[in-house]
DRENTORKOL-3810 file (N, C-alpha, C; in nm, 4 decimals):
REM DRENTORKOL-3810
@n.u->16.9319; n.v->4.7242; n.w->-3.0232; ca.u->16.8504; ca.v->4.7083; ca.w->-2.9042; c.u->16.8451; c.v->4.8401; c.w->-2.8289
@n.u->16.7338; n.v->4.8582; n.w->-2.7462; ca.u->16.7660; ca.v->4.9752; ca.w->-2.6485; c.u->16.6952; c.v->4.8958; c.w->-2.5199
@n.u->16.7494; n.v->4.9891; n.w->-2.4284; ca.u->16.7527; ca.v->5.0050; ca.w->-2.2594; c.u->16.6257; c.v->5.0908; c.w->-2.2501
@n.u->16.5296; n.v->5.0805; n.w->-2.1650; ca.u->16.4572; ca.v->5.1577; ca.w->-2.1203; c.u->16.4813; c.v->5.1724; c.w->-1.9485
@n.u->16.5139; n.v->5.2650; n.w->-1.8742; ca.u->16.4823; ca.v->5.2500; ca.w->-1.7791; c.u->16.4045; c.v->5.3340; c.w->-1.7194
@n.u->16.3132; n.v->5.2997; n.w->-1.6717; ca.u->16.1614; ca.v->5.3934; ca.w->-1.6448; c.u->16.1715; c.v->5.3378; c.w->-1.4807
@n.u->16.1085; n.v->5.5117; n.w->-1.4184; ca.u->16.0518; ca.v->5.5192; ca.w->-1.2785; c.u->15.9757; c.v->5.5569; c.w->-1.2696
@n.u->15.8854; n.v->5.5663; n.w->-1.0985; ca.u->15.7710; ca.v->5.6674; ca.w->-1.1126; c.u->15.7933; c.v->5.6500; c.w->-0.9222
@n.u->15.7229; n.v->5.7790; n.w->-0.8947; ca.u->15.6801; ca.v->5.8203; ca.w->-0.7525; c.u->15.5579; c.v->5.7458; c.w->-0.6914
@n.u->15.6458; n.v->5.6464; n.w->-0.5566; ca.u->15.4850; ca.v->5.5711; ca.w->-0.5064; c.u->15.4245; c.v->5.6466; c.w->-0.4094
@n.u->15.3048; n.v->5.6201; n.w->-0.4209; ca.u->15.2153; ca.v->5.7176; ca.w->-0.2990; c.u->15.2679; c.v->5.6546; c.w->-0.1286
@n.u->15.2592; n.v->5.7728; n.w->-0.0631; ca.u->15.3559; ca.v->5.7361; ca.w->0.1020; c.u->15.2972; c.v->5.6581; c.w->0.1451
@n.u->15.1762; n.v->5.5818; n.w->0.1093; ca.u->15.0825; ca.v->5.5743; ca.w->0.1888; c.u->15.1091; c.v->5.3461; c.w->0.1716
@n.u->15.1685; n.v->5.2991; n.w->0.0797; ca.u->15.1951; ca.v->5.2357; ca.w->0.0044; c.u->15.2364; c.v->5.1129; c.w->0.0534
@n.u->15.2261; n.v->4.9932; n.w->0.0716; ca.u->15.3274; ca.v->4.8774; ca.w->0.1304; c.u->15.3931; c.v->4.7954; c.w->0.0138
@n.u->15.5453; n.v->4.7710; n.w->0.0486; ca.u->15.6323; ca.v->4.6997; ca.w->-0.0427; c.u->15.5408; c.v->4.5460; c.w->-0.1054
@n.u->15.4501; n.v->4.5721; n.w->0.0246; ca.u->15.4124; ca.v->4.3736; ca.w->-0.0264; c.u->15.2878; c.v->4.3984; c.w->-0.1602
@n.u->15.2011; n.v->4.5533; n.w->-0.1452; ca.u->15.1325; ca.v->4.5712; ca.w->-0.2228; c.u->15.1785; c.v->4.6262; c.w->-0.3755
@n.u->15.3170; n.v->4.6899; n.w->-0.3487; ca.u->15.3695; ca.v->4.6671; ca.w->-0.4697; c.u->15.4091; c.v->4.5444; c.w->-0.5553
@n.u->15.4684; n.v->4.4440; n.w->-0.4546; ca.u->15.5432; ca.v->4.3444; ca.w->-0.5209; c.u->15.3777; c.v->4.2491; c.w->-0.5377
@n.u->15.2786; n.v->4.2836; n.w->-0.5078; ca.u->15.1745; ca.v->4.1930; ca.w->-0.5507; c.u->15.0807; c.v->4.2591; c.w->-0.6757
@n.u->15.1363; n.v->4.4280; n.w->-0.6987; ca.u->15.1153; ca.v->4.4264; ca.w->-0.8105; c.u->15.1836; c.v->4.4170; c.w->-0.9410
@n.u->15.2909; n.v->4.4314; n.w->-0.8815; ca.u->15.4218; ca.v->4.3334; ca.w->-0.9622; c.u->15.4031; c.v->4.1987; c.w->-1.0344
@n.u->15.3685; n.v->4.0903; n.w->-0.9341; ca.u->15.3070; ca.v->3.9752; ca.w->-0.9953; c.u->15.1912; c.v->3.9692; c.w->-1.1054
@n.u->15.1412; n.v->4.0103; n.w->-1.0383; ca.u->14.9892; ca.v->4.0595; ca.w->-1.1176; c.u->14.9946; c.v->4.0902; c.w->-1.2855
@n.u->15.0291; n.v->4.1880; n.w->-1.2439; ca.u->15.0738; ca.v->4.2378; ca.w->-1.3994; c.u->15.1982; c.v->4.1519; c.w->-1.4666
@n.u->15.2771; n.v->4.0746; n.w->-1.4379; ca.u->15.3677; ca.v->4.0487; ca.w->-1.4849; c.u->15.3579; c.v->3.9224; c.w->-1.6381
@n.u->15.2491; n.v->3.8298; n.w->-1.6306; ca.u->15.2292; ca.v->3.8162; ca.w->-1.7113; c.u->15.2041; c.v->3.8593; c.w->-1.8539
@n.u->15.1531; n.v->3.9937; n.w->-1.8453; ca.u->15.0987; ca.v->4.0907; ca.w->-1.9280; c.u->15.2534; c.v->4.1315; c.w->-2.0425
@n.u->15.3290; n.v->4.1032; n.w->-1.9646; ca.u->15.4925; ca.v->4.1551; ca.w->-2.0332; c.u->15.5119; c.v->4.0390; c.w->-2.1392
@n.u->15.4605; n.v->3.9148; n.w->-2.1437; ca.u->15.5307; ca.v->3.8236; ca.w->-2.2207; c.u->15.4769; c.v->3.8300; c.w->-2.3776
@n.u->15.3627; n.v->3.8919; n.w->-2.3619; ca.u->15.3392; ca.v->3.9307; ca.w->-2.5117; c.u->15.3556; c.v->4.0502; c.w->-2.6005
@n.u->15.3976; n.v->4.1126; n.w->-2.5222; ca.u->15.4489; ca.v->4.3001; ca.w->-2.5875; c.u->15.5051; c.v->4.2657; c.w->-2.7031
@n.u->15.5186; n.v->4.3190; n.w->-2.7800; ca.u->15.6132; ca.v->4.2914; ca.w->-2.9355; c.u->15.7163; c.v->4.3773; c.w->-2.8767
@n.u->15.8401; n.v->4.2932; n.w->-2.9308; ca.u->15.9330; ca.v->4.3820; ca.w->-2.9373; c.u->16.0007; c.v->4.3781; c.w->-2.8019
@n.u->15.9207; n.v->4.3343; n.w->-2.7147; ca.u->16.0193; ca.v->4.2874; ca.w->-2.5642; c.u->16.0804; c.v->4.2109; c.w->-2.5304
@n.u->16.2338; n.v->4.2266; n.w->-2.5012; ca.u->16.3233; ca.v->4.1420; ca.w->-2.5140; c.u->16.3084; c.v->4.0704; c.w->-2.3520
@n.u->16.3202; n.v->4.1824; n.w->-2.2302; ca.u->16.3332; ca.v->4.1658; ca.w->-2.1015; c.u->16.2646; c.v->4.2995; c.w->-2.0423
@n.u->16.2139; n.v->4.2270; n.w->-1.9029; ca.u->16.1739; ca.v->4.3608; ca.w->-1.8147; c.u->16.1990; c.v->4.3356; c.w->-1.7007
@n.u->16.2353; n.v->4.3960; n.w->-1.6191; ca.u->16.2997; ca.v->4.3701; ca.w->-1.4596; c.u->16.2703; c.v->4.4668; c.w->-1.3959
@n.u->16.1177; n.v->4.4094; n.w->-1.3091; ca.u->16.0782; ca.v->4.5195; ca.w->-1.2185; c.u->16.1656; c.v->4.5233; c.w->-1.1112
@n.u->16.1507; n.v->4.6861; n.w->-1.0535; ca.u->16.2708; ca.v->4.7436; ca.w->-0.9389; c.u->16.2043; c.v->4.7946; c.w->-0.8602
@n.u->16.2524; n.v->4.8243; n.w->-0.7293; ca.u->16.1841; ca.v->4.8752; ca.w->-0.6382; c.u->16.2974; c.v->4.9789; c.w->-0.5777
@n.u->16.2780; n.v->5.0872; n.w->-0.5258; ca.u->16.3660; ca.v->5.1487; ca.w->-0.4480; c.u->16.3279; c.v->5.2242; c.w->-0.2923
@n.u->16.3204; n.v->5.1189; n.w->-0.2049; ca.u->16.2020; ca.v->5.1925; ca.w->-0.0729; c.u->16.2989; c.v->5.2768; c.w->0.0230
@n.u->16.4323; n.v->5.3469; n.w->-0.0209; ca.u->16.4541; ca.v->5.4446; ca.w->0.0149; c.u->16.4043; c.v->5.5996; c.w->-0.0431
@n.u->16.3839; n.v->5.5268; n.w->-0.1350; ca.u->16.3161; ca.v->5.7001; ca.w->-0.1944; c.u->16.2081; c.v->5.6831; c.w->-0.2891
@n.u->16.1010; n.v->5.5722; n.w->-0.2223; ca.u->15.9541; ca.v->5.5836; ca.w->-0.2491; c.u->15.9386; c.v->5.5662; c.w->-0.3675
@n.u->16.0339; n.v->5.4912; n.w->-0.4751; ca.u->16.0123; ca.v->5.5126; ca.w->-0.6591; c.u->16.0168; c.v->5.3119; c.w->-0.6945
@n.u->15.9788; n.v->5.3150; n.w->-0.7860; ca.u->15.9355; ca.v->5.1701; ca.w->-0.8352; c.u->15.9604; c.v->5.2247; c.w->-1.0069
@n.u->15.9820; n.v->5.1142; n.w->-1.0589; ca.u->15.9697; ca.v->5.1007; ca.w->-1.2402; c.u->16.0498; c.v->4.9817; c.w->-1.2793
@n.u->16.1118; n.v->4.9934; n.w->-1.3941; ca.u->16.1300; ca.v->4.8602; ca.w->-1.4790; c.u->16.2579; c.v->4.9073; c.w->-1.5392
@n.u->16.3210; n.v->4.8012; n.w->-1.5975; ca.u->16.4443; ca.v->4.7685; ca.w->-1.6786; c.u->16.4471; c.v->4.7284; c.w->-1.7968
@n.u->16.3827; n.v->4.8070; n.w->-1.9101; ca.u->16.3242; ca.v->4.7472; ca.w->-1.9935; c.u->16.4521; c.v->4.6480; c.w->-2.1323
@n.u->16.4424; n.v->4.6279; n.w->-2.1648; ca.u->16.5194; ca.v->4.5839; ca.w->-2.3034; c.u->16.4000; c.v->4.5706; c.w->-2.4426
@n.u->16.4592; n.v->4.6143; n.w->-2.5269; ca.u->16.3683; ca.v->4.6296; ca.w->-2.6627; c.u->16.4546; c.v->4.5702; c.w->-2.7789
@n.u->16.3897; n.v->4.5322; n.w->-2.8470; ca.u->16.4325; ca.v->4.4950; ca.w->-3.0389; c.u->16.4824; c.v->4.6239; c.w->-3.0911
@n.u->16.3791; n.v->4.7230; n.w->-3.0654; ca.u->16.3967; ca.v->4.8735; ca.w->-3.1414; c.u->16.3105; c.v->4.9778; c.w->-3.0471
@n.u->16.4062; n.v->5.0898; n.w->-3.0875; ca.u->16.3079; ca.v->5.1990; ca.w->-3.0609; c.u->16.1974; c.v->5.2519; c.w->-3.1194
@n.u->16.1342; n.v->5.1765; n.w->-3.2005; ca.u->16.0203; ca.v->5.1944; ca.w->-3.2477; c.u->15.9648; c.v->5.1750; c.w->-3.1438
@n.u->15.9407; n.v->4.9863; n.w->-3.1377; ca.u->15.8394; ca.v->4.9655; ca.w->-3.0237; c.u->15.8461; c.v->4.9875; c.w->-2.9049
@n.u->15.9831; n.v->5.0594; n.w->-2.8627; ca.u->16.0135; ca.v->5.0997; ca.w->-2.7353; c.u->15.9021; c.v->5.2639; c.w->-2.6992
@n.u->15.8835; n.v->5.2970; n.w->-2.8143; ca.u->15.8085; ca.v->5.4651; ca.w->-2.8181; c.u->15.7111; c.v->5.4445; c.w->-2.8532
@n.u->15.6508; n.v->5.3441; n.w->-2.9344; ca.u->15.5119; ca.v->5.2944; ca.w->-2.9242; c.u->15.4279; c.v->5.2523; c.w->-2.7876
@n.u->15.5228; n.v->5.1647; n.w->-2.7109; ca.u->15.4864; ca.v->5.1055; ca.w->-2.5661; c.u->15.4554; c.v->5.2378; c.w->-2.4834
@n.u->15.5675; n.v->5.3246; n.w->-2.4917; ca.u->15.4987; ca.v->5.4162; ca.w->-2.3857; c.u->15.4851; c.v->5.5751; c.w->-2.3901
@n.u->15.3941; n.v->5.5374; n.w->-2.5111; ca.u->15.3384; ca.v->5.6775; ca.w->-2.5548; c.u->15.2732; c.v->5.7648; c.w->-2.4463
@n.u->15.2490; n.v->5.8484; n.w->-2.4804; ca.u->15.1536; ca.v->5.9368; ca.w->-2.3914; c.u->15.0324; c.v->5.9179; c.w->-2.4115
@n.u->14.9445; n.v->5.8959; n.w->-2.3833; ca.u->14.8028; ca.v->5.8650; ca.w->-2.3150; c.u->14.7577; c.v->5.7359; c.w->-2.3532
@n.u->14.8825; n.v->5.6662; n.w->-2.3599; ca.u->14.8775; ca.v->5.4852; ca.w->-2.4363; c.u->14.8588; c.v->5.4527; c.w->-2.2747
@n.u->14.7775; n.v->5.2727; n.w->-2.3468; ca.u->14.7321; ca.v->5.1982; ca.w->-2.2196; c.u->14.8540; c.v->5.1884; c.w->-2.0595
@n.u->14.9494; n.v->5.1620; n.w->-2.1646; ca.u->15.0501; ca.v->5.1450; ca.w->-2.0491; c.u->15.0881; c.v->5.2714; c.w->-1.9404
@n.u->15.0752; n.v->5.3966; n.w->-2.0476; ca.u->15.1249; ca.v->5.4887; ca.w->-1.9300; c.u->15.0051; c.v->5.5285; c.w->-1.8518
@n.u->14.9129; n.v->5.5031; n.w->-1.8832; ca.u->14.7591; ca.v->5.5227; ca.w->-1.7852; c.u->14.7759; c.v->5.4368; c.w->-1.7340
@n.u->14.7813; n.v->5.2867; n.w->-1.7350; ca.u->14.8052; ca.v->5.2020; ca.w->-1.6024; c.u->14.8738; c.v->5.2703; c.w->-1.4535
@n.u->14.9445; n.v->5.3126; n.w->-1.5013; ca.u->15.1039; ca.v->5.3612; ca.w->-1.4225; c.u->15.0147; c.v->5.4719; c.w->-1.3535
@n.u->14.9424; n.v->5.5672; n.w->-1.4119; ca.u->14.8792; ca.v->5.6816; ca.w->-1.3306; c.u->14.7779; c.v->5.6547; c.w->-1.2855
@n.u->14.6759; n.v->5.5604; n.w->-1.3346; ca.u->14.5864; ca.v->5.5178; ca.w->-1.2748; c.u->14.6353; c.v->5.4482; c.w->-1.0990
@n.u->14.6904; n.v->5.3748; n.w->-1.1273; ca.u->14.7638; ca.v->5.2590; ca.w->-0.9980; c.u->14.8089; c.v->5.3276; c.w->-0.8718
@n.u->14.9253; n.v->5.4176; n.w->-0.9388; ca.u->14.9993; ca.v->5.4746; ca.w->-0.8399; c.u->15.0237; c.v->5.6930; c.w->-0.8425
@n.u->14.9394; n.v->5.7282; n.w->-0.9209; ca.u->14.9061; ca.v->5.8471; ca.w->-0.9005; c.u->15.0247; c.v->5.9242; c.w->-0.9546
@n.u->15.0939; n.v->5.8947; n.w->-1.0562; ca.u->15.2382; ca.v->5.9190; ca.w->-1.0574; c.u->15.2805; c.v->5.8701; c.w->-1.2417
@n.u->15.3297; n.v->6.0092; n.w->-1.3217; ca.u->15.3782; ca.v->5.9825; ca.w->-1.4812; c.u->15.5540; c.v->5.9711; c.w->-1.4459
@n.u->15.5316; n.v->5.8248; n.w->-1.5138; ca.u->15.6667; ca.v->5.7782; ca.w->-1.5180; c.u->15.7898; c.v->5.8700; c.w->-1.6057
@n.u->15.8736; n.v->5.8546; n.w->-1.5661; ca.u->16.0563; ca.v->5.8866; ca.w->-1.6076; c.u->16.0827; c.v->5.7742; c.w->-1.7097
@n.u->16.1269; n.v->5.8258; n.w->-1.8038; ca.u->16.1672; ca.v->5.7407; ca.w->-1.8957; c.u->16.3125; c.v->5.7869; c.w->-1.9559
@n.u->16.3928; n.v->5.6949; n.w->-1.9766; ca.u->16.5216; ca.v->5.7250; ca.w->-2.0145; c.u->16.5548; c.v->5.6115; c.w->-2.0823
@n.u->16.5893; n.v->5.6804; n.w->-2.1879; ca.u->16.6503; ca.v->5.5644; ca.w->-2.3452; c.u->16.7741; c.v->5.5183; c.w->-2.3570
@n.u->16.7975; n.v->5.4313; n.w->-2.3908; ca.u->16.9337; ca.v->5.3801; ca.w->-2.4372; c.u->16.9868; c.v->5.3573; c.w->-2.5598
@n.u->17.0537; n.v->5.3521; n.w->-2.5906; ca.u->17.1158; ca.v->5.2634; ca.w->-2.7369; c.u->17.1556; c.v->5.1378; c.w->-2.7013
@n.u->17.1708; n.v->4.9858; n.w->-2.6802; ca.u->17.1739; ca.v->4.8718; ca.w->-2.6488; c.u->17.2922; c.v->4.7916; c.w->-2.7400
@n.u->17.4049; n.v->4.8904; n.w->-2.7613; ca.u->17.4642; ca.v->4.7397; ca.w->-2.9091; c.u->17.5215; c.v->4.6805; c.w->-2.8418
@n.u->17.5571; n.v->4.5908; n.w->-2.7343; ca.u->17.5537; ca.v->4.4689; ca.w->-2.6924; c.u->17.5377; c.v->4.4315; c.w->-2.5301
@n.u->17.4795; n.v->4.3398; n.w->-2.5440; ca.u->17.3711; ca.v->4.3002; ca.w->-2.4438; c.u->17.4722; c.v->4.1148; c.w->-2.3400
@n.u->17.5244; n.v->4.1467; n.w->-2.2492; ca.u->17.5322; ca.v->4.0238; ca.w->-2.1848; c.u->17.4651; c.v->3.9158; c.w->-2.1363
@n.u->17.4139; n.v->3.8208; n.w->-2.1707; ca.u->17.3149; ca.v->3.7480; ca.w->-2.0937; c.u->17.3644; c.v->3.5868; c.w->-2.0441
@n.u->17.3969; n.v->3.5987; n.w->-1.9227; ca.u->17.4732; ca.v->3.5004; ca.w->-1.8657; c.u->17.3923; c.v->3.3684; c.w->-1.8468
@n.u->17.2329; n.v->3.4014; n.w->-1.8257; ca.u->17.1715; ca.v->3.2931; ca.w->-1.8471; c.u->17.1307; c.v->3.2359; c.w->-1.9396
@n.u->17.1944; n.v->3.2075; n.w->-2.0480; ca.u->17.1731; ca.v->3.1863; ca.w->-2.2009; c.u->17.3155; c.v->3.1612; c.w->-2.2258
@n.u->17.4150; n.v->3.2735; n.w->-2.1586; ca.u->17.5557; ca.v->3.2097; ca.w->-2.2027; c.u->17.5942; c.v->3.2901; c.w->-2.2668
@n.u->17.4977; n.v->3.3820; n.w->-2.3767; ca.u->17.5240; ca.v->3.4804; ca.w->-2.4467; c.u->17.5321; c.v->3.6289; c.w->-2.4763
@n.u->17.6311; n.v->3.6478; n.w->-2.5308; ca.u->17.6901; ca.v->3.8038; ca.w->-2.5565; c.u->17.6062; c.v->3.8219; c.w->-2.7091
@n.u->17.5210; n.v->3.9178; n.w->-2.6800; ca.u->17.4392; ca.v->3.9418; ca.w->-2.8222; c.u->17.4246; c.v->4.1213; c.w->-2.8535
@n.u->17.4555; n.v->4.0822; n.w->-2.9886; ca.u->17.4969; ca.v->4.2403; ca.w->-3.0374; c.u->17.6317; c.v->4.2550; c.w->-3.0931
@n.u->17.6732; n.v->4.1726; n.w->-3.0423; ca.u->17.8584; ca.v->4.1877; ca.w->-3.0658; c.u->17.8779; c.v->4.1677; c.w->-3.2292
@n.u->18.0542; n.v->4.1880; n.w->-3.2684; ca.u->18.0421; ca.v->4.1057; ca.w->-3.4476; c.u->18.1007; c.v->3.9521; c.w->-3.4453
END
């Protein structure tokens, strides 16, 4: 599995409620990605940045999703004027308390 955790810079100009309503918005759009395990949008309104928590199957489709001039990372610049931070993980085991399960482990 890998971790994605991706940010990006919101414009000053910006309200938390118009983020978190494009939050909703889009959020459907996540349940069909291949390869997406979990995503957990974040907000940080001390220092103006927003992005996601990603979880993946593989880093394939983790570098497929957010290629450079792929749909997703033009969303992101289109929206909010701003190319996301991306930082990878390696994922070998994953806690998930709402399920009960520890996955990855032997």
């Amino acid at each position: 599995m890998i971790t994605a955790i991706v940010k990006f810079n919101l414009p000053k100009n910006i309200k938390r409620t118009e983020i978190e309503t494009n939050m909703r918005k889009i959020a459907p759009n996540f349940k069909a990605v291949n390869g997406l395990i979990r995503k957990n949008f974040i907000i940080d309104d001390s220092n103006q940045t927003a992005g996601g928590v990603y979880t993946w199957k593989t880093l394939e489709e983790a570098n497929k999703f957010y290629a450079k001039g792929g749909k997703w990372r033009r969303s992101i610049i289109d929206l909010y004027g701003a190319d996301p931070e991306i930082a990878l993980f390696d994922t070998p085991i994953l806690v998930d308390n709402s399920s009960d399960a520890i996955i990855g482990s032997s």
